[in-house]
Structure formats: structure tokens, C-alpha cells
C-alpha positions in Angstrom: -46.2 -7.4 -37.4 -43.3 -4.8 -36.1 -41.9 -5.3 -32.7 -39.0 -4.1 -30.8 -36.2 -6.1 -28.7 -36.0 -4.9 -24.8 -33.0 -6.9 -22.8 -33.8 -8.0 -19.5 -31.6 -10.1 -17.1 -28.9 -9.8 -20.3 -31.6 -11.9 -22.3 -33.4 -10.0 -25.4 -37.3 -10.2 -25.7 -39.5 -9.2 -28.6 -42.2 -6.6 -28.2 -45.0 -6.4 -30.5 -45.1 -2.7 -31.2 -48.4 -2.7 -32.6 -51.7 -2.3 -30.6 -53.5 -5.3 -31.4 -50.4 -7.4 -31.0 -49.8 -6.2 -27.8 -53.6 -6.8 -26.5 -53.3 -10.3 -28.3 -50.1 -11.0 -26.0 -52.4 -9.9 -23.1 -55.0 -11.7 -23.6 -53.2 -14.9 -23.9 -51.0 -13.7 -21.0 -54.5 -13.5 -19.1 -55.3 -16.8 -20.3 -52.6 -18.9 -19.4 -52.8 -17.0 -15.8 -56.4 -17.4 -15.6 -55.7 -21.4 -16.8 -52.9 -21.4 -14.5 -54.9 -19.9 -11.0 -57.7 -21.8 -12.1 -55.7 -25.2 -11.7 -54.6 -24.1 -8.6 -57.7 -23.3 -7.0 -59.3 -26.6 -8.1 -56.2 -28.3 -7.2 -56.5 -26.7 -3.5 -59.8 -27.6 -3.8 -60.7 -31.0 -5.3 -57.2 -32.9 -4.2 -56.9 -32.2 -0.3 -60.2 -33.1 -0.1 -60.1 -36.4 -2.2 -56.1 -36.9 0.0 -58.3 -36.5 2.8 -61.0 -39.3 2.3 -57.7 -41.3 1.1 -56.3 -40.7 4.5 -59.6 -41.3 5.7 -59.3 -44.7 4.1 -55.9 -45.5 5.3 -56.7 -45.0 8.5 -59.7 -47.3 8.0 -57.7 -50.0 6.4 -54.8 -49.7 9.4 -57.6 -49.8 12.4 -59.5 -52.8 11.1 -56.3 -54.4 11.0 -55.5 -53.6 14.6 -59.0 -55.0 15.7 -58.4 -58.1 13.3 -55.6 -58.7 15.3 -56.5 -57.7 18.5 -59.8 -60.3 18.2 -57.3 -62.6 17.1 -55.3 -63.0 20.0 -58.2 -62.4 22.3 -59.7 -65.7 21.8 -56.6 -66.9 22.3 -56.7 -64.7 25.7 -60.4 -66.2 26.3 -59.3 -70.2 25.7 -56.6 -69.7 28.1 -58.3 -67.8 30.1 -60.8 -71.2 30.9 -57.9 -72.9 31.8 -56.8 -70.7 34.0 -59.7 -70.2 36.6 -60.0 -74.0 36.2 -59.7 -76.3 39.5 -58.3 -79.4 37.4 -55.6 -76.8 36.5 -55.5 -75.6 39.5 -55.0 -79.1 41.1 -52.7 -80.2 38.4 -50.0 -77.5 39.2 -50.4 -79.0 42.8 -49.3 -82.3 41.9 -49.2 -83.3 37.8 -50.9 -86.3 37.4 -51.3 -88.4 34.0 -55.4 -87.5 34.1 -55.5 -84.6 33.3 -52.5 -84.5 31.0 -53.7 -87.3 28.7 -57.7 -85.6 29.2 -57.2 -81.5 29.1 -53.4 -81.1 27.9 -53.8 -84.1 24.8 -53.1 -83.1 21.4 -57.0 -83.9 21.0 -57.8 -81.1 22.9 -55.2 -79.0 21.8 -57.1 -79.2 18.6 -60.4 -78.9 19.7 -58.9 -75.6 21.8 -57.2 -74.4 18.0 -54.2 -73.4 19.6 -50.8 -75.2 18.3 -49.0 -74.6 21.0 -49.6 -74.7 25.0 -47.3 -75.0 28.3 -47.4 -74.8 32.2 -45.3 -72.4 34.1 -44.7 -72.0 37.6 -44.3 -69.4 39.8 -40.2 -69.9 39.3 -40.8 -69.4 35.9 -39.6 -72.9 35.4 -41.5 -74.9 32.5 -43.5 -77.4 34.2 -45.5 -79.1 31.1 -45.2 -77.7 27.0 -46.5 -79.5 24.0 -46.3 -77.9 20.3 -48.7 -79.4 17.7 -48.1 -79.9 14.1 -51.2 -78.7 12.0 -50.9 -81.3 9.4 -50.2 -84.7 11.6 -51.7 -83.2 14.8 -48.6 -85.1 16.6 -46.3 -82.7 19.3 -43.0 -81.9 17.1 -40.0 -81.8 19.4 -38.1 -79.2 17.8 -41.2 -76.6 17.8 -41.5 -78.0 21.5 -38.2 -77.0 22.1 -38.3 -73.2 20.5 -41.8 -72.6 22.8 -39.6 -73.7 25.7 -37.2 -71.0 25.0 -39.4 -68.1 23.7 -41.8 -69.0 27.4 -38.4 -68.7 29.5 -37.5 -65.6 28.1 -40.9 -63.8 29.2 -41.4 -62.8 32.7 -45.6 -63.5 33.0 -45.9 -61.1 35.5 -44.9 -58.3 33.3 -46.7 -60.0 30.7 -50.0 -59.7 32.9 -49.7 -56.1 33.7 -51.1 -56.8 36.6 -54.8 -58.4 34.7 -55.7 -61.8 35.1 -54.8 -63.0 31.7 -53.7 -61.2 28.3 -52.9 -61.6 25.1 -50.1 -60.4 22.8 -47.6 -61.7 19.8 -44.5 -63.6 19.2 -42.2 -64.9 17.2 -41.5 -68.6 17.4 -38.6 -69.3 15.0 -39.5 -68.3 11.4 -43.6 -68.6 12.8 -45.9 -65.8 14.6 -48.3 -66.6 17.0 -50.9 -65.0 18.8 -49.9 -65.9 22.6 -52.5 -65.5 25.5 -51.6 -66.1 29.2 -53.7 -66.5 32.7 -53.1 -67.5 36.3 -53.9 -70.7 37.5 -56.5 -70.0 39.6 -59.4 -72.2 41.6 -62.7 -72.3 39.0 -64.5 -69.7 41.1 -61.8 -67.8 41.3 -59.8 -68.4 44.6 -56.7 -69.7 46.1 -53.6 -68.6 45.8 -52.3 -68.8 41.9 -49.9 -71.6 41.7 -48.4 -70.9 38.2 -49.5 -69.5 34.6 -51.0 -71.4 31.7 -49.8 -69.8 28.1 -51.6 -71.3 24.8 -50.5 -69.8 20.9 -52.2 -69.9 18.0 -49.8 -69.1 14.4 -50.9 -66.7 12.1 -49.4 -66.8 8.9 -50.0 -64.7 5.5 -52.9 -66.9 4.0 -55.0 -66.8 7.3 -54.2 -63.1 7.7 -55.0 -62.4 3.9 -57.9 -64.7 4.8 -59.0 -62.4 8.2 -58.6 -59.3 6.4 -60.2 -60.1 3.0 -57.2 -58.6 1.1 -53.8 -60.2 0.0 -51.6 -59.6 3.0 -47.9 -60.8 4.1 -46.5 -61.0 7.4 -43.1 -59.1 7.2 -41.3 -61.0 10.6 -38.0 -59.4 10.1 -39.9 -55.7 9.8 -40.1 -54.5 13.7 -40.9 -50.6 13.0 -43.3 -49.3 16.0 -45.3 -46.8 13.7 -47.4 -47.6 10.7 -45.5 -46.6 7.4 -48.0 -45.8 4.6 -45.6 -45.6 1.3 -48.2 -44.2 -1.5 -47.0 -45.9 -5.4 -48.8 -44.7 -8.4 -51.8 -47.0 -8.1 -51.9 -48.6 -4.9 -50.4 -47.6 -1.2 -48.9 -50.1 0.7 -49.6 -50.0 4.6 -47.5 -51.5 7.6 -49.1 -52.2 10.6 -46.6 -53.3 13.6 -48.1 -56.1 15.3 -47.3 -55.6 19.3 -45.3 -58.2 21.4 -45.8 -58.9 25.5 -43.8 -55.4 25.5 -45.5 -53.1 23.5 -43.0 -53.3 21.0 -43.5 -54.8 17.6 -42.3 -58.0 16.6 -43.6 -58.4 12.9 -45.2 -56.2 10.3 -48.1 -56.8 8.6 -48.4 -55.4 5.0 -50.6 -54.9 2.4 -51.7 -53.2 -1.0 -54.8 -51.4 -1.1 -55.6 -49.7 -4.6 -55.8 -45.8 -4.9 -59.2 -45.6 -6.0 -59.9 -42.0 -3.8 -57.1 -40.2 -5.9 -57.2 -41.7 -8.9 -61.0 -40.4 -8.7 -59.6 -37.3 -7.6 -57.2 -36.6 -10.4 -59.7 -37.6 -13.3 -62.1 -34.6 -11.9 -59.1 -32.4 -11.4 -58.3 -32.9 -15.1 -62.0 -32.8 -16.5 -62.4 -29.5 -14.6 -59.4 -28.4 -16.0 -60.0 -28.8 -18.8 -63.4 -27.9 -19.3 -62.7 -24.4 -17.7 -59.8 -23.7 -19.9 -61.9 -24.6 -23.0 -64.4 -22.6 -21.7 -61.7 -19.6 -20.7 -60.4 -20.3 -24.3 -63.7 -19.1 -26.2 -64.1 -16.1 -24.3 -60.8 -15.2 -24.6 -61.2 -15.8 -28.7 -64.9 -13.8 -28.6 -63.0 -11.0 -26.7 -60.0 -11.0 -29.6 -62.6 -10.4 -32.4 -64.9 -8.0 -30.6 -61.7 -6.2 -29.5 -60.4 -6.4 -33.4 -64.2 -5.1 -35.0 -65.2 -2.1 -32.5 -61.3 -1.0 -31.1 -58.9 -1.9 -33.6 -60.1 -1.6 -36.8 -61.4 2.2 -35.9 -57.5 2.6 -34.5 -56.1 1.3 -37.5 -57.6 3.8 -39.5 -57.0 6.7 -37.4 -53.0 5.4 -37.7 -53.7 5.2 -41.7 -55.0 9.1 -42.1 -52.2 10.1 -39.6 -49.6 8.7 -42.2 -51.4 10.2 -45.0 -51.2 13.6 -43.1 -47.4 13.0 -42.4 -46.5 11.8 -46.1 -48.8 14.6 -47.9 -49.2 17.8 -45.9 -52.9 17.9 -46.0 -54.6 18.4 -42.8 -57.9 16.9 -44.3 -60.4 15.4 -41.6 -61.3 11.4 -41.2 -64.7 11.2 -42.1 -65.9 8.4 -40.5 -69.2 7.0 -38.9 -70.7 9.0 -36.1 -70.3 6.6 -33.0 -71.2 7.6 -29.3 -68.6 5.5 -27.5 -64.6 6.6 -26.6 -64.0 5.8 -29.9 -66.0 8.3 -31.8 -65.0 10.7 -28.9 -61.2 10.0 -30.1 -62.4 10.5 -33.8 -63.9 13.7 -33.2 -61.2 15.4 -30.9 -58.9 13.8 -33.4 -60.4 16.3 -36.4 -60.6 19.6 -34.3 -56.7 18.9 -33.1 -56.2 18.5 -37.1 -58.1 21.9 -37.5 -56.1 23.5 -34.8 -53.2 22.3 -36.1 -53.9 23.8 -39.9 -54.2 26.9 -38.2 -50.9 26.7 -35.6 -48.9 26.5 -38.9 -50.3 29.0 -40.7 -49.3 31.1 -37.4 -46.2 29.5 -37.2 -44.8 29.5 -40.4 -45.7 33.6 -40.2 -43.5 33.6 -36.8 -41.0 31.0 -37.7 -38.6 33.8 -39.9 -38.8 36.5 -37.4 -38.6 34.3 -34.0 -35.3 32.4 -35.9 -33.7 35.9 -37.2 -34.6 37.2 -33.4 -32.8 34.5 -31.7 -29.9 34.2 -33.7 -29.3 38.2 -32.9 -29.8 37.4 -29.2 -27.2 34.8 -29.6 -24.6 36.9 -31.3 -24.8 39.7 -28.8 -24.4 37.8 -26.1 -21.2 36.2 -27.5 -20.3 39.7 -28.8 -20.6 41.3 -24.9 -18.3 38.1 -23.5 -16.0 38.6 -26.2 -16.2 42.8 -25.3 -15.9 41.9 -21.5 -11.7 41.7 -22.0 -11.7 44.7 -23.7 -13.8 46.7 -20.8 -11.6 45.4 -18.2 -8.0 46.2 -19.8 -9.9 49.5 -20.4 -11.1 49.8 -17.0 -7.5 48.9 -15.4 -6.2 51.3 -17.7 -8.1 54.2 -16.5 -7.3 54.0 -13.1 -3.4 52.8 -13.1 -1.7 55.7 -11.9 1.4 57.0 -13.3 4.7 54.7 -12.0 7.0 58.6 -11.0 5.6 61.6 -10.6 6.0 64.2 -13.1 7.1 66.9 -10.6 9.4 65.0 -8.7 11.4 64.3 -12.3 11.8 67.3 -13.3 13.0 69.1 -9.6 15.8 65.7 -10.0 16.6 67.0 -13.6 16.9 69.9 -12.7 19.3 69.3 -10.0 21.2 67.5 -11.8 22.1 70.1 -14.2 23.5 72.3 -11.7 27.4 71.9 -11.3 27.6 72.3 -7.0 25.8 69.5 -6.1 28.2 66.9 -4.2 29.1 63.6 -6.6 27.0 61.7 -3.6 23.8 63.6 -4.4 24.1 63.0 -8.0 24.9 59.2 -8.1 21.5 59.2 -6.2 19.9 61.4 -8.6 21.2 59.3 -11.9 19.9 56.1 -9.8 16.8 58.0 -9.4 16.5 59.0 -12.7 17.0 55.6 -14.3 14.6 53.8 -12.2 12.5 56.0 -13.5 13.2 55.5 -16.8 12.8 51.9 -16.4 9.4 51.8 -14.5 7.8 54.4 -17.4 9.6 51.6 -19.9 7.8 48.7 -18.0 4.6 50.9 -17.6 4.9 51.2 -21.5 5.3 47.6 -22.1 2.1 46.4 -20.0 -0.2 49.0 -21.9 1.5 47.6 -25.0 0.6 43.7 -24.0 -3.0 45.1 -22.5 -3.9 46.6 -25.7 -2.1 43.5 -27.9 -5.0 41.3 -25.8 -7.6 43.8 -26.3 -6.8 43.7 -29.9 -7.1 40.2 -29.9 -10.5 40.2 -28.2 -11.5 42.9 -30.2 -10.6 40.5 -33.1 -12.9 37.7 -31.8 -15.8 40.0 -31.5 -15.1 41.0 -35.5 -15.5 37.1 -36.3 -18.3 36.5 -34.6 -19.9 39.1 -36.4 -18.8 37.9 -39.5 -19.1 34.1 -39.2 -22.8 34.9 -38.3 -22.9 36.9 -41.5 -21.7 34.7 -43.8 -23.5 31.4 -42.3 -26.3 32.4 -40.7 -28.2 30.1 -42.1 -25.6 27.3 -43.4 -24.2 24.5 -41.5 -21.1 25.4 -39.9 -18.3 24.2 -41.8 -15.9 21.7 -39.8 -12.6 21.5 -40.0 -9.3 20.1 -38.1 -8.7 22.5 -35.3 -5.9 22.2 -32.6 -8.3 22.1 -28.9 -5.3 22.8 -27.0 -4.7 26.0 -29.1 -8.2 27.2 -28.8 -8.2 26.3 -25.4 -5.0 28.8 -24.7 -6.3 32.0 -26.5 -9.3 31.2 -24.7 -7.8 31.3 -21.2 -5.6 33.7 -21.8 -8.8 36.4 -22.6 -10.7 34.6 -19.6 -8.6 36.1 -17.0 -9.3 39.6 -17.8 -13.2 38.4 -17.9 -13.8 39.2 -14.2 -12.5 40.8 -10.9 -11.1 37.4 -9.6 -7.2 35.9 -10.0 -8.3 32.8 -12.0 -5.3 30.0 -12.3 -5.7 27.9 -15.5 -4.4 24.4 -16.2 -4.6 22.9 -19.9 -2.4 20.5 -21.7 0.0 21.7 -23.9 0.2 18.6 -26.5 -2.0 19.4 -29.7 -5.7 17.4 -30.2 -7.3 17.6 -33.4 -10.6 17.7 -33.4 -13.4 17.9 -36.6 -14.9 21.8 -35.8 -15.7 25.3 -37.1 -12.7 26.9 -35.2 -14.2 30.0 -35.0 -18.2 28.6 -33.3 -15.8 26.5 -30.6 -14.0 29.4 -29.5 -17.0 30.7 -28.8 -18.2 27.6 -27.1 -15.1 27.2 -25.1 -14.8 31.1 -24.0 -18.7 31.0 -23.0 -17.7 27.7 -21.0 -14.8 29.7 -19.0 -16.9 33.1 -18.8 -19.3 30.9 -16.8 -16.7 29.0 -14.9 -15.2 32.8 -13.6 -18.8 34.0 -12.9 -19.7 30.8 -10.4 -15.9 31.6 -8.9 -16.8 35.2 -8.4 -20.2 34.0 -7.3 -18.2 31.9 -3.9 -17.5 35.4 -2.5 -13.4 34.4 -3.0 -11.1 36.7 -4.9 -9.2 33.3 -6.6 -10.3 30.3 -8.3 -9.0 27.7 -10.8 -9.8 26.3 -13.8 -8.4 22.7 -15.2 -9.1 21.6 -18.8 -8.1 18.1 -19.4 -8.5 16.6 -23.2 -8.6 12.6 -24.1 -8.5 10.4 -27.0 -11.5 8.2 -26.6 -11.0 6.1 -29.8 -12.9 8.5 -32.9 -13.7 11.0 -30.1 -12.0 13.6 -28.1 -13.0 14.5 -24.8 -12.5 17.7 -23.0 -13.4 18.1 -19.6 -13.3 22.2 -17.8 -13.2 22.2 -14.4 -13.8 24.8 -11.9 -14.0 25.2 -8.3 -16.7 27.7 -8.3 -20.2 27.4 -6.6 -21.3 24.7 -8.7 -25.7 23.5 -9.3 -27.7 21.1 -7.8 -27.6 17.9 -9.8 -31.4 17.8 -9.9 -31.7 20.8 -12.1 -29.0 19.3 -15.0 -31.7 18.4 -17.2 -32.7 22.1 -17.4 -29.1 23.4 -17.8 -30.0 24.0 -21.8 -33.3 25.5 -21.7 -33.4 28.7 -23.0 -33.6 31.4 -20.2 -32.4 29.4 -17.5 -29.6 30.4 -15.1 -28.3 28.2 -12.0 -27.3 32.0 -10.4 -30.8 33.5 -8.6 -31.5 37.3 -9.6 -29.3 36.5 -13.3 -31.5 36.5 -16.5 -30.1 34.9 -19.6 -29.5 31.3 -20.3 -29.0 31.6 -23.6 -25.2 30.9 -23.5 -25.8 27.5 -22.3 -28.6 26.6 -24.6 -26.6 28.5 -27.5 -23.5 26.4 -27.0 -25.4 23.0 -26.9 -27.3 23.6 -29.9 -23.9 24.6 -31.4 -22.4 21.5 -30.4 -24.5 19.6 -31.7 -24.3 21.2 -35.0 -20.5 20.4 -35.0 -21.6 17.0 -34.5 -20.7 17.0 -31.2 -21.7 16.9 -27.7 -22.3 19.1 -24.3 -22.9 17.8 -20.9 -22.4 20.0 -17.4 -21.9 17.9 -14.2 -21.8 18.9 -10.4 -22.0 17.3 -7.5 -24.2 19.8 -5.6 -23.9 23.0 -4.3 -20.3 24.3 -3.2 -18.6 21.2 -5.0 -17.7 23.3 -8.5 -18.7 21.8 -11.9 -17.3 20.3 -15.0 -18.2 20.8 -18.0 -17.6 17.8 -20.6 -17.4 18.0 -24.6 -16.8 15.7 -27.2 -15.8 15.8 -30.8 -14.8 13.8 -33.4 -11.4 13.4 -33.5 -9.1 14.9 -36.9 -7.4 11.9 -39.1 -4.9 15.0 -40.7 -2.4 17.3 -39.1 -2.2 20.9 -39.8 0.0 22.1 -42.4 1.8 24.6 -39.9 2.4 21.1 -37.9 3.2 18.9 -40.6 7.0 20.1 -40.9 
């Protein structure tokens, strides 16, 4: 299988070139994306909805919890609550009397109550009676006695009560939590004046919460976080539930591990339907493949397969194939009549081939031939009209003046003076013709080797040779500023470059590059302009860049520079310069490029040859 590299992001990738490979590559592509969208939409599906009966659950787990312990502490509320509106109570925190402690406040009754601890407070929030039992020996235990003391004389009731009768809250006594409720001590049907509160706790500790709860739960007393944390592991989530103290604020954590049975459910679906679906996506993808390969392919292939043996042979013989009524037998048959079409486009064109070549080579050289004439019609032109520097009358009246003998010495000095400046503006006259015609010559010479070098190689390829740029680029310039009506300044570098060439074809090039350059100055209206040839060494090549400031051509329009007929001037026919010079470049292995940055900005034209390894023999010494 062929393919191709294509860098992207400075990494390189390999294409499949061939048809079926690339179809292959889509449809996996279109697999993987369909397997990939597919797993999203049931994950956006199936897993919010199975988090959501998980949060569902939580939230289950954390309010049955609350009402555990809310229940909890209100039959603590409700015990104490009886001794509260109680008159014996009532009576007692009148005047204590051993009675009632040894009947209602005995560690008998604490136990028949269930509470393990219970105290009388006045209305000074002074401890009046407090007992703490211990579960096992049901006997008071001072130190425990002593802690309820302090944790009761650190609450204010009042604020406790909120106002209510009795309530019921949590707190910590020591290293123990207990569920605390607290009343008024109040007359049994409710009246009198409250003379004090009665507070009674109950301890709840892991095993009875576990126990409460059905599930293995731990009281966290040093965890005091106000808001339930839910921390999810891979198979369970643990939930904290603050436990509220007379405050509102929490004064122990209860926590617990509740299996993730929702999820887990959830996951195993997500992965079944996963995987079902891309099992499923995976046979149609392979039944697409092979019905792709049979009915598209396979037809393709052997279209490709009489193509080569049309390119290798010559023959224009049809594909005889299977009539079919879909696209493909549509290709098949438009594919025979462009192969009978094309048999008889060559006949045609190898008929027109001879005579379009021989016409457009002749085009070619007469258009070179009339720049090349252009010189010679200017000197010719300026030639004609220069008038003569002294006029003949006027010399011979001075000679003959000067021949008589009574003219004063004054008037003849003038006369002689006259005379020779004469003589030296007919000898400068003379010498101006004389470098005039020496240039016409020279053009005249350039038109004799065009003819000639398209004579001998009309149909060769050109000969190259080391040539010296900056030389051709001289003569060139020299001619190029009797090519038009405008003063044209040139610039070049005087150092020799060597370049690989047919001397002869550049100089064309190069003299059809600065006829253009003085025809877009003439074209700005301006009577002056400057070309500037600069030449580098860019390793094996040789760059030469002609600038001019003429009217330059819209960038847009570079790519059509070299077809033939095209002119960037409106109301100029031709082209073929441009598209002659280009196809001569590139026969000199070389290259032609024209640049401008838009109308009014000039242009540059760029060339490049290889660069010569030898030095001309005339340079050598």
C-alpha cells in the first residue's frame, strides 16, 4: 500500500494514497468516533441518572440518621419532660427533702428512667442536686458526677429552651456523648411559677448507634464540621452527619460506610452497552468495508489498471466491462468515449503540433528581433532630426572675411575663435554619430544572433555555458537606454558572476526584462526612471534581482504574468516576451519570478541560475 508523508504541527503523518486505504482509514476513523460519541451519550445518559438515585440514597442514609437521632434525644426530652411538670419536683426545688431524693432521684429510678445522668438547677444556675450512674454497677461515679457538674454550669437553660418548655440536644461529657434533654420545673398541671430546670442524659456510643441505625457506625467526638461530608471511595461512600449541640452547632460526627451498589450497577450497564454497541458498530463497519471493496473498489481498480496500460502502451483501447446502471457503470462508459475522444484529439494534434511549434517559435524570434531593432530606430530617429551644430552660411561669410587683409587684428582673433569652435562642435558632432552608429552596430549585431541561434538550435536544448551576468547585464543596459523616450538611470554591480547559461538566449532574457522595465516607466507619465540590478551568491545559485520604479501590477494577477498573450498594460497586445523568457529560463535550468507590491509601487524582476565552478579564460590571467 503507497502513501504519502504530510507534516503538521512539525510532526510527519502517513497518508494512504490509495482509494480503498483511504476509505478504510475513514471508516475506522467513523468508528472510533461513532464508539467514542456513543460512550458519551450513554455516559450522559446511564451515569447521572444512576449518581442521581446514589445521591438519592445518600440523602436517605443522612436523613434517617438525623431522625435516629432526633427520636433519640426526644425521649430523653419526654422523660424529663415528666419531671418537669411534676408537683413532687416542683415541691422539691421548694425545699429538698430526703423523700423524694431517695424515691424519684435514686439510682433505681435513674435506671428505670434509662438515663445515666440527671441533675437539679435553679434559677441562679447553681447546681442544686446531680447524680451520674455507671451502667455496669448502677452506683453514682464521682468523677462522671463531677464532669456533668461542669458541662450543666457551662449551659445557660434559658437559651437552651428557646423559649419551649423543654428540649433536647447533645453533648459531650469528657470522652462520652450524651443525648441531653431539659424542662422547667413546673406544678403537674402546669402552673406556678418555674422554680428551676431538671436536665437528664442518656450516652450514645458507636455500638448502640451502629445498633439504632442497623449499619456499622462510629461516633467521631473530635469531628465538629456543621455540614455533612459525603467522601465517595471506590466501593463504598462514607457519610458524616454533625450531631447538633444546645447551640446549633455540632459537637460530634457520626460516620459511616454505605456500599456503592447504585454506581457500581451503573458502571456494569455503561460497560455492557458499550460494549455491545461497538460490537454491533464493528460488524457494520466490516459489512460496509467488503461491500465498499466488491461493488466500488474492485470496478476502480480496474479502471486504474487499463489507465496504466493506456499510459505504458499507447493504445487507446476501450475497458470492456459488465454493463452496470449505477455511477459506476456511468464512470465506465464516459470513461470509453473520453478514450475515443482522446484517439481522435491526437490524431488532430499531432497534425497541429509541427505547425503551432514552428509558428510560435517565429513569433518568439520577431518579437526579440523588434526589441533588439528598437536601438537602432531610435539612434536613427535622433539622427534624423539633430540639426547641424554651425551653419554652413555663416562659415563661409567668417572665411571669407578672414581672407581679406583690412579687417582690424580685433575682428580676426574673433573670427579664428569662431572658426575653431566650429571646428570643434562639427568634431564632437562627428564623434557622437560615430558612438551612435558603434551602438547601432552593436544592436544590429544582437538582432544577427538571434536569428542565427534560432537557426542553428531551433530545436536543440540550448547549450549552457559560464557567462559573466554583470557583463551581459552592461551591454544590455547600455542598448536599454536608447529603447524608449525616457532618461532611464541604471545601477548594476561591476564585480563578475558566473553563471551556467546560453549567453546569447540570456541577453535576450535580460534585454526583454529592461525593455519592459522602460515601457512601465514611460507608462507613469514621467520623462525619468531608474533601473537597479543587484546579483547574489546563494550557495550553487545566483540571484539577480531588476528593479524599476515604473508603474508596477497588481499582485493578484502574478500568477498570470507567463501566460501567453497577457499584458499588465490595458490597450497592449503581446505577452509573449514574458511567457518566452520563462520558458527560456527554465530551459537554462533556471528560474523567473516578477514581484510588485501593487499598483504605483514598481516591480522586480528575480532570476536565478546555477552558479559557474570555472573562470573565463579572458579572466583567468
Amino acid at each position: 500500500m503507497s502513501a504519502r508523508s504530510v507534516e503538521r504541527g512539525g510532526r510527519r503523518f502517513a497518508v494512504p494514497a490509495s482509494l480503498g486505504a483511504k476509505l478504510v482509514l475513514i471508516l475506522t476513523g467513523v468508528g472510533l468516533l461513532g464508539a467514542v460519541a456513543l460512550t458519551l451519550l450513554l455516559a450522559t445518559v446511564i451515569t447521572p441518572s444512576f449518581n442521581q438515585l446514589e445521591d438519592g440514597a445518600v440523602d436517605g442514609h443522612v436523613q434517617r440518621t438525623r431522625a435516629t437521632l432526633t427520636e433519640f434525644a426526644s425521649k430523653v426530652e419526654n422523660t424529663v419532660k415528666d419531671y418537669g411538670d411534676w408537683t413532687d419536683s416542683y415541691n422539691y426545688m421548694g425545699e429538698r427533702n430526703e423523700a423524694f431524693e431517695r424515691d424519684s432521684f435514686s439510682p433505681l429510678a435513674m435506671v428505670n428512667l434509662g438515663v445515666d445522668g440527671m441533675a437539679y438547677i435553679g434559677n441562679d444556675r447553681q447546681i442544686v442536686i446531680a447524680r451520674w450512674l455507671d451502667p455496669k454497677t448502677e452506683q453514682d461515679v464521682p468523677a462522671m458526677r463531677a464532669v456533668l457538674t461542669r458541662t450543666v454550669a457551662a449551659i445557660d437553660p434559658e437559651k437552651a429552651l428557646k423559649g419551649k418548655s423543654s428540649a433536647s440536644f447533645f453533648l459531650k461529657f469528657g470522652d462520652r456523648l450524651a443525648a441531653v434533654g431539659i424542662a422547667r420545673v413546673r406544678k403537674s398541671d402546669g402552673s406556678g411559677e418555674p422554680r428551676g430546670y431538671v436536665m437528664m442524659a442518656r450516652t450514645l456510643g458507636s455500638a448502640q448507634l451502629s445498633t439504632l441505625l442497623q449499619l456499622t457506625a462510629r461516633l467521631d467526638l473530635g469531628r465538629t464540621a456543621n455540614d455533612v461530608i459525603v467522601t465517595p471511595h471506590d466501593g463504598s461512600i462514607n457519610i458524616a452527619v454533625p450531631i447538633p449541640g444546645a447551640d446549633g452547632r455540632a459537637v460530634a460526627t457520626a460516620a459511616y460506610d454505605v456500599p456503592r451498589d447504585l454506581s457500581t450497577l451503573g458502571q456494569r450497564m455503561l460497560l455492557l452497552a458499550v460494549v455491545g454497541s461497538s460490537v454491533l458498530l464493528a460488524v457494520v463497519l466490516w459489512v460496509l468495508r467488503r461491500m465498499i471493496v466488491r461493488m466500488v473498489l474492485r470496478p476502480l481498480n480496474r479502471v486504474e489498471q487499463h489507465m496504466g496500460v493506456v499510459q505504458e502502451s499507447g493504445s487507446l483501447g476501450l475497458l470492456i466491462e459488465e454493463p452496470r446502471g449505477d455511477e459506476i457503470g456511468s464512470l465506465i462508459t464516459s470513461f470509453n468515449a473520453m478514450l475515443k475522444q482522446l484517439k481522435d484529439l491526437r490524431e488532430q494534434l499531432e497534425v497541429q503540433s509541427f505547425t503551432l511549434g514552428r509558428s510560435e517559435s517565429a513569433v518568439a524570434v520577431m518579437h526579440n528581433v523588434r526589441n533588439a531593432l528598437n536601438p537602432i530606430s531610435t539612434v536613427l530617429s535622433q539622427g534624423a532630426s539633430r540639426q547641424q551644430p554651425i551653419d554652413k552660411d555663416i562659415l563661409d561669410r567668417a572665411l571669407g572675411e578672414l581672407v581679406r587683409g583690412d579687417i582690424p587684428e580685433a575682428r580676426r582673433q574673433k573670427l579664428v575663435a569662431f572658426l575653431a569652435a566650429a571646428v570643434h562642435a562639427v568634431e564632437e558632432e562627428r564623434e557622437n554619430r560615430k558612438q551612435q552608429i558603434q551602438i547601432g552596430r552593436e544592436a544590429l549585431h544582437h538582432v544577427l544572433e538571434i536569428i542565427g541561434q534560432q537557426q542553428e538550435a531551433a530545436h536543440e536544448r540550448p547549450q549552457l555555458a559560464a557567462c559573466d551576468m554583470s557583463d551581459i547585464v552592461a551591454q544590455n543596459a547600455t542598448i536599454a537606454r536608447y529603447s524608449g523616450g525616457s532618461s532611464i538611470a541604471f545601477s548594476f554591480p561591476s564585480k563578475p558572476h558566473l553563471v551556467m547559461a546560453n549567453r546569447v538566449i540570456l541577453s535576450q532574457v535580460v534585454g526583454n526584462l529592461f525593455s519592459n522595465s522602460a515601457e512601465a516607466i514611460a507608462a507613469t507619465g514621467r520623462n525619468s526612471g531608474s533601473i537597479a540590478v543587484s546579483i547574489h551568491d546563494r550557495g550553487d545559485r545566483v540571484e539577480i534581482v531588476i528593479r524599476d520604479d515604473g508603474e508596477g501590477f497588481d499582485p493578484e494577477k502574478t500568477p498570470t504574468l507567463f501566460q501567453r498573450g497577457f499584458s499588465t498594460r490595458e490597450h497592449k497586445s503581446g505577452g509573449l516576451g514574458l511567457h518566452w523568457c520563462a520558458n527560456s529560463m527554465l530551459a537554462m535550468e533556471g528560474t523567473l519570478e516578477l514581484k510588485s507590491e501593487g499598483k504605483g509601487h514598481g516591480a522586480r524582476a528575480v532570476i536565478t541560475l546555477k552558479a559557474a565552478q570555472v573562470v573565463p579564460v579572458e579572466k583567468a590571467a
